[in-house]
Structures are given as structure tokens and as C-alpha cells.
N, C-alpha and C positions, 0 to 999 in steps of 0.2 A: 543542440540538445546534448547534454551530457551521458555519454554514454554509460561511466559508475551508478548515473541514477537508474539504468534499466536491466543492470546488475542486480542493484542492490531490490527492485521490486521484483525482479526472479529469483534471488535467496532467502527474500522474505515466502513469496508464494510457495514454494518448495517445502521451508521448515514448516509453516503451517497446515500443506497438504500430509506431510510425514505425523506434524504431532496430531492432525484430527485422526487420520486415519488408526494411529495406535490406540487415541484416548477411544474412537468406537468400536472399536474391535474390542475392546477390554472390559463396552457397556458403560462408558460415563459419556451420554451422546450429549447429556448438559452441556459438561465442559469442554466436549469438540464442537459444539455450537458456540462459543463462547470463544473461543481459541482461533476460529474460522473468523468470526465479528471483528476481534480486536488484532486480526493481519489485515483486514481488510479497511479498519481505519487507520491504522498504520500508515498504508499504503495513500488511502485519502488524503493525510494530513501530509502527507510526502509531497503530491500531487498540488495539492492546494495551496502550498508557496510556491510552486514554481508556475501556476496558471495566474497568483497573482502578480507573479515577477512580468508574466506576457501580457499581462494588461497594463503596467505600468510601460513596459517597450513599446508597447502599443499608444498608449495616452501620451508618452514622450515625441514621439517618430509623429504623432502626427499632430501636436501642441495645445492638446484639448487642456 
């Protein structure tokens, strides 16, 4: 596993715990729920080439 990629899902988590927290403190809990959703597909769609990369090593390794 690539280590950058579990960076890169710990500076995503980070910015988006920093901007909810300012956008609710300031009363727009809209768009810290919104801001909170679209890190979190982010992260999903990150996730989700690399689960389908393991299914293909997977279907490969064992000649399905």
C-alpha cells in the first residue's frame, strides 16, 4: 500500500475537520455539512480505485 495515499486521506481529513469547524462556529452548519459530505466522497472515490485495483490483483493472481 502506498503510503502518499494515507497522507494524502490525513490532509484531506484535517482540512475538512478545520473548514467545518469554522463554517459552524460562524452558523453556516448547511455548508459544514456539505463540506464534511464532499471530504468524505472525496476520500470514497480515492478509496474506490484502489479496492478496484485489489480486485483485479485479486481476479489476476488467481485466473478468474
Amino acid at each position: 500500500m502506498e503510503i502518499d495515499l494515507i497522507f494524502k486521506i490525513a490532509a484531506i481529513g484535517i482540512i475538512v475537520t478545520i473548514l467545518h469547524q469554522v463554517l459552524a462556529r460562524s452558523g453556516r452548519d448547511e455548508q459544514a455539512m456539505m463540506t464534511m459530505l464532499a471530504g468524505l466522497v472525496v476520500v470514497l472515490m480515492m478509496m474506490a480505485q484502489k479496492i478496484a485495483d485489489l480486485f483485479e490483483l485479486v481476479k489476476r493472481l488467481f485466473r478468474f
